[in-house]
C-alpha positions, 0 to 999 in steps of 0.5 A, spaced: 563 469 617 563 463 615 558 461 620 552 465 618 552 461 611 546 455 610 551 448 609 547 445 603 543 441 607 540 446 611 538 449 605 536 443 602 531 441 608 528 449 608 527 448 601 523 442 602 519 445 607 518 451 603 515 446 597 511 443 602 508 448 606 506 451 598 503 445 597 498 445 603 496 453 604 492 455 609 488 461 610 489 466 617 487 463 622 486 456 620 494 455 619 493 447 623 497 444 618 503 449 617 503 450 624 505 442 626 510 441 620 513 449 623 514 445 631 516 439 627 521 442 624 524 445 630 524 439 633 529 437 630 534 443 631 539 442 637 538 448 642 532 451 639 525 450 645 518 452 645 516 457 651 510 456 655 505 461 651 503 459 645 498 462 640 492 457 637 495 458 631 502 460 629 508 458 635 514 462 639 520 459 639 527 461 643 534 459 642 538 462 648 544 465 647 549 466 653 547 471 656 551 477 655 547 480 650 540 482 647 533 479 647 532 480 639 524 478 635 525 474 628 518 474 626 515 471 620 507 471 617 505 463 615 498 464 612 496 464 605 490 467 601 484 465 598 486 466 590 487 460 585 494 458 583 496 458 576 503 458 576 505 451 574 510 447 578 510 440 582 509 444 588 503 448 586 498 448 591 494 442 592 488 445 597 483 449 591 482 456 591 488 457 596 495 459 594 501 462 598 501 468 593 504 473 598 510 469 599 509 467 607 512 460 605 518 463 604 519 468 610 517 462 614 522 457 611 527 463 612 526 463 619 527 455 619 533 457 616 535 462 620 533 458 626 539 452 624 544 458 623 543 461 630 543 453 633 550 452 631 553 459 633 549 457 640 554 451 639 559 454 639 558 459 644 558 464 639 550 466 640 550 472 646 543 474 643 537 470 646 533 469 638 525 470 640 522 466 633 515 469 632 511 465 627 505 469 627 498 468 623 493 471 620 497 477 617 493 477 611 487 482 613 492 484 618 489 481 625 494 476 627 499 481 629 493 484 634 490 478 637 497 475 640 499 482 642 492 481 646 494 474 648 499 476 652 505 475 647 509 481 649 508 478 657 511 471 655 517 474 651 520 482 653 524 482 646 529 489 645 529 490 638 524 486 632 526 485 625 521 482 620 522 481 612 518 480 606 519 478 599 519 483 594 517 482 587 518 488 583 526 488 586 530 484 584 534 477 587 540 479 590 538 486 593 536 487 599 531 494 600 533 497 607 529 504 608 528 508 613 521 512 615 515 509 613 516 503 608 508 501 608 502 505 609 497 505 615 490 503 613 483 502 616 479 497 612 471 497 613 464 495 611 458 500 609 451 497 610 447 501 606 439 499 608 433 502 604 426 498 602 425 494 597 419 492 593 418 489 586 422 492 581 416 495 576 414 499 582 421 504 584 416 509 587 414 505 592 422 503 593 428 506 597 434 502 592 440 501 596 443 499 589 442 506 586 444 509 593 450 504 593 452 506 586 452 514 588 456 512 594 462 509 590 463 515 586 462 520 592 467 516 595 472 517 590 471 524 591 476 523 598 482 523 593 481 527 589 478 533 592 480 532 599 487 530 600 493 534 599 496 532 592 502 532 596 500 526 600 499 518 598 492 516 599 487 511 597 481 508 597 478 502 595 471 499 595 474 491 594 466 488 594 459 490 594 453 485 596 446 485 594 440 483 591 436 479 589 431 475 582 431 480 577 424 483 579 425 484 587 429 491 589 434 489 594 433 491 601 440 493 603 447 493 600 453 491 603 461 495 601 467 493 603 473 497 603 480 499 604 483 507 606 490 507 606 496 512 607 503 513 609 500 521 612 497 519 619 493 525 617 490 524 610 488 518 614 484 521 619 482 526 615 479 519 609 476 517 616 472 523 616 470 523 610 468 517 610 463 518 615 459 524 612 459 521 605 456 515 608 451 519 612 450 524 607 449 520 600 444 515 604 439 520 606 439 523 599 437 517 597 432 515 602 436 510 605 440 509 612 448 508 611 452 505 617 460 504 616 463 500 622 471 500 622 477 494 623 483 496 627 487 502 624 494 499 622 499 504 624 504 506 618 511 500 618 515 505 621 522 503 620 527 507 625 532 511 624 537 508 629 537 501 625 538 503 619 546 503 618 546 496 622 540 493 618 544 495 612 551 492 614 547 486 615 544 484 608 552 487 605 554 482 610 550 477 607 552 479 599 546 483 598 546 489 594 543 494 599 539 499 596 532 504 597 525 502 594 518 507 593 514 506 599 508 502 598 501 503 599 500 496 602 500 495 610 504 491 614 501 488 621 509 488 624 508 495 624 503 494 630 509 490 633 514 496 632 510 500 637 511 497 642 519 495 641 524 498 636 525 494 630 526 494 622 523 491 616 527 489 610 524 488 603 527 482 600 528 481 592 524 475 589 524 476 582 529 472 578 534 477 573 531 477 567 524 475 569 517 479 569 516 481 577 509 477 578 506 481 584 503 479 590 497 477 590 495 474 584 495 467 581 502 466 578 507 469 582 512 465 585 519 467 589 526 466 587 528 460 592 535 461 591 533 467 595 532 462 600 540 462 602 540 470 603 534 471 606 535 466 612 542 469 613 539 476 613 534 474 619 540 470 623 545 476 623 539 481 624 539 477 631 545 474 632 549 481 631 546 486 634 549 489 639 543 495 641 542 501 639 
């Protein structure tokens, strides 16, 4: 149907605020900015209205369809990263050390766009789904997801069914990856302290290092993959940062390390989990100190349902995307905690141009195909505004 497409205008004013929102990135939780030219932008679609509860960052918006149908969550992330842009355009980023390298900006000028799609199927009485459209904050880090579940998102809207998406740059533009099962890992990031007793550096006898405990740690750490995983599972464990000392002749009193394990196996997971703690507690008593880990929220595994993939996969070939299936990763998804509480779907999103070298996320000089603009707000619109239930 004709009536899922962008007009050109429509795509012009998504494609505006996605340079825009680019330009001025925000980092989780203080997603002011982003979230004022968000309401300003649907302000100025017909039907669209905003429901009571509204989070401190981030918004929910409602497009009511007649009645006759589903209620159906759109949902799209909107922070950005500390990380400084080299990519180079007239929209790069203007806020330094801030950058959209995880391509938020353009799941959230999707949605935008998906919005201006359903407001004309509501025209013309074509919507029978009432569209719940989450733009929700503070993904990175993966704590957005949980502090508006706690706040009462899911008092506010009763959606039957959810569906998010994200830009993928090792697949190509023009494909949609539609996989079913476990699509992103489950993870659990945390902080070890490691606390000793330090003293002037000519006299190591007197000190307990945290340094040289910390060291060892980081090597027995590794040993979880290695010698404690089933080889047939995916697991890893990151140590991302390690803080500690002082001037050159002072030891250091204590270390802080900061981490990631992640897996798509619920019991590698549990079993990492465990093994973290007895190799923290193990290795600092080798070393004369004291170890401490304190964990983050476990992310579930992004579990798409069976039951969905067939209508998810009609959708993007609706849309003139060539469906196929991806490797799963090793990164985490905070929808994922959405999925546990309603049926929903997750779609990868090709944003490598043909003939380009996929920059990946995360990292200073990628950048999306905005011409994937057009695909991916059809796709999030006739997510909504076809379901008809499972």
């Amino acid at each position: 149907m004709e009536s899922y497409k962008l007009t050109e205008k429509e795509y012009e004013i998504i494609l505006n605020i996605k340079r825009d929102l680019h330009m001025h990135p925000e980092v989780a939780h203080d997603e002011f900015r982003t979230t004022k030219a968000i309401k300003e932008a649907l302000e100025r679609i017909q039907g669209v209205e905003f429901i009571e509860w509204q989070p401190r960052t981030g918004l929910v918006a409602r497009i009511q369809g007649d009645g006759t149908g589903s209620e159906v969550m759109l949902r799209a992330d909107i922070d950005a990263i500390e990380q400084t842009e080299e990519y180079e355009s007239s929209w790069k980023s203007q806020n330094p050390g801030v950058m959209h390298a995880c391509g938020h900006d353009f799941h959230t000028s999707s949605l935008i766009g998906a919005a201006h799609i359903l407001s004309r199927l509501k025209a013309q009485g074509e919507l029978k789904n009432t569209v719940d459209l989450l733009f929700q904050p503070a993904e990175e880090g993966t704590t957005g997801a949980r502090m508006l579940i706690d706040g009462g998102l899911f008092d506010a809207i009763h959606p039957d069914v959810c569906f998010g998406m994200h830009n993928w740059p090792s697949v190509e533009s023009g494909k949609v990856v539609c996989h079913v099962g476990s699509l992103m890992s489950g993870k659990r990031n945390f902080e070890i302290h490691i606390i000793g007793s330090g003293g002037h550096g000519s006299m190591p006898h007197l000190n307990r290092d945290p340094i040289v405990c910390s060291a060892a740690l980081i090597q027995n750490l590794q040993t979880i993959v290695s010698r404690n995983i089933d080889p047939a599972d995916n697991l890893v464990l990151s140590i991302s940062m390690i803080e500690g000392g002082r001037p050159v002749n002072i030891v250091a009193d204590d270390v802080r390390l900061v981490g990631t394990v992640r897996s798509q196996s619920n019991k590698a997971l549990d079993v990492a989990i465990s093994r973290v703690e007895e190799i923290v507690e193990y290795t600092a008593s080798a070393y004369g100190c004291k170890g401490e880990v304190e964990w983050a929220e476990r992310i579930p595994a992004l579990d798409n349902r069976e039951t969905l993939l067939e209508f998810a996969s009609q959708c993007a070939r609706r849309c003139g995307a060539e469906v196929t299936d991806w490797t799963p990763s090793l990164a985490s998804e905070d929808f994922a905690l959405y999925q546990q509480a309603v049926p929903g779907f997750y779609y990868w999103v090709g944003s490598t141009p043909k003939g380009e070298t996929p920059e990946d996320l995360h990292r200073p000089l990628f950048h999306t195909d905005d011409n994937m603009l057009r695909m991916a707000a059809e796709l999030f619109a006739r997510s909504a505004g076809e379901y008809e239930g499972e």
